[in-house]
C-alpha distance (Angstrom), angle and dihedral (degrees) to the residues before:
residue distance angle dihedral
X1 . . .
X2 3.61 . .
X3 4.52 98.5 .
X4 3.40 122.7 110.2
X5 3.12 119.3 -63.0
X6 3.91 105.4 42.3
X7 3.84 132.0 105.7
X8 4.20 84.4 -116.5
X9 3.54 90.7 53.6
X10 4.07 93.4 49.1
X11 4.01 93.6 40.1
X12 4.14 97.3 47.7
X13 3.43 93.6 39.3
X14 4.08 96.5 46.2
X15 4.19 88.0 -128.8
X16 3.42 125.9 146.1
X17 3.84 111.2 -83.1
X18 3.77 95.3 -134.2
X19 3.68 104.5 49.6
X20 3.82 101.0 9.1
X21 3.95 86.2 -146.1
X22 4.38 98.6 92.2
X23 3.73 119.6 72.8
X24 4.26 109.7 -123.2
X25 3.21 99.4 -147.6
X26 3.67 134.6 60.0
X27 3.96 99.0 -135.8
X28 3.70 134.2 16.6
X29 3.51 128.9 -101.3
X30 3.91 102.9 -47.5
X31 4.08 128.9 160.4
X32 3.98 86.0 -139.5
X33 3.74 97.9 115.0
X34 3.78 85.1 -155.3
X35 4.08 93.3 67.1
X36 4.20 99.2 36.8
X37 3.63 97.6 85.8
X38 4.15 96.4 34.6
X39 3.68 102.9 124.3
X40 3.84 125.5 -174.0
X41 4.03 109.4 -114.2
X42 3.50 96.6 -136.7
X43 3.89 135.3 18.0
X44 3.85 106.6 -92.9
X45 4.38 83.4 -144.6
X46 3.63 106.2 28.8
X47 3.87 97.5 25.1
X48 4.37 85.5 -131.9
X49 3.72 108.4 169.1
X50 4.02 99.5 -124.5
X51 4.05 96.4 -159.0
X52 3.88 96.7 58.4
X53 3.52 85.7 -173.5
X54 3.47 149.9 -27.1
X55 3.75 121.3 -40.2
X56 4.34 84.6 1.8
X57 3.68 94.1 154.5
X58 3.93 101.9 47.3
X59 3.96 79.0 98.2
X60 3.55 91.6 58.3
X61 4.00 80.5 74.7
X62 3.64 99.0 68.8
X63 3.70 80.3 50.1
X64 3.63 95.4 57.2
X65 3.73 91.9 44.8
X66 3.67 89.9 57.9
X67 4.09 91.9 49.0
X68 3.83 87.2 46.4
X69 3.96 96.8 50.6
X70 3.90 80.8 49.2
X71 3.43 95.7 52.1
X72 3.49 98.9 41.8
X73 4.18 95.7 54.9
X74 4.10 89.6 48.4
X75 3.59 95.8 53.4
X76 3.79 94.6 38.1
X77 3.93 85.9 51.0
X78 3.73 92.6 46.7
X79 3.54 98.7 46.3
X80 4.41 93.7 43.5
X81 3.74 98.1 36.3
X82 3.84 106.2 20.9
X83 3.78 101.2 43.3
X84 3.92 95.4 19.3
X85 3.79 94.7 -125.8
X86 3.80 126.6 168.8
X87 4.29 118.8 -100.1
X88 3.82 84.0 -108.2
X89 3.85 95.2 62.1
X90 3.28 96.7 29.6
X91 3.99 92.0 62.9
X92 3.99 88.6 43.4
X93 3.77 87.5 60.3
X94 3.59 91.8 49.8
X95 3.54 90.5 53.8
X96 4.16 92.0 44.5
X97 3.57 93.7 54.6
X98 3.76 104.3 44.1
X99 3.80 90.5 51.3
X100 3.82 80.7 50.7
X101 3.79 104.3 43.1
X102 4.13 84.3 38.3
X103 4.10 99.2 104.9
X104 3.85 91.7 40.7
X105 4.40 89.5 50.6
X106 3.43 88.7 46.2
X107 3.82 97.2 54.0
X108 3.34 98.8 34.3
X109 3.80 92.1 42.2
X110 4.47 85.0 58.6
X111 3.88 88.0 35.4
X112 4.32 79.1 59.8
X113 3.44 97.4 38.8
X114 4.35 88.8 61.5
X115 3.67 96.1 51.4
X116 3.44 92.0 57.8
X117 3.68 88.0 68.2
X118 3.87 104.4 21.6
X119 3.87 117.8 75.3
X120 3.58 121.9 -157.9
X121 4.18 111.5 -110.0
X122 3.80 111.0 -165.6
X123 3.83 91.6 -153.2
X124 3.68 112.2 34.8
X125 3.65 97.8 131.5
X126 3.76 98.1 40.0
X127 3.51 111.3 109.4
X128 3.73 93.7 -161.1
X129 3.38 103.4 57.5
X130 3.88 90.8 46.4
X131 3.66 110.9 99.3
């Protein structure tokens, strides 16, 4: 489920969804808002152009929104149900952890968004099998 070669393994490790070799993004997880979205242009394996074209990763949004809502209903059912708290805190906590879990939704939401498009091909750089 998670060996090379799957979407999984691409999207949790931040690799390049075609060759799973390249990293995607430019810097590792970091809360400096300046470095989340900083993508590599091209695949440093596979040389796959990551912004297919202008504006690719506005999709990614939807995406995100879907993580979010997620998000949102597991902490507000951990924090009412689990841990018994009042509506008040419970919708603090909400708010705490999705400005906290915010850089790693938004990368993983555009690290999502590519392997919807981007297939995994085992031999993309072998020049023998290439014909």
């Amino acid at each position: 489920m998670f060996r090379k070669g799957s979407k999984l393994y691409s999207i949790f490790n931040n690799k390049c969804p075609r060759c799973n070799e390249g990293d995607f993004f430019k810097y590792k997880a970091s809360f400096n808002f300046n470095k989340i979205t900083k993508l590599h242009e091209h695949c440093s394996h596979c040389n796959l152009k990551y912004m297919m074209e202008p504006s690719f990763f506005f999709g990614a949004m939807y995406v995100n929104y879907a993580l979010a809502v997620a998000q949102f209903v597991a902490v507000f059912i951990i924090s009412k149900v689990f841990l018994q708290q009042d509506i008040l805190t419970s919708f603090i906590a909400v708010v705490v952890v999705s400005l906290l879990l915010s850089p790693i939704t938004i990368r993983l939401s555009r690290i999502i968004w590519i392997n919807i498009f981007v297939n995994y091909q085992k031999d993309i750089n072998n020049p023998q099998k290439k014909l």
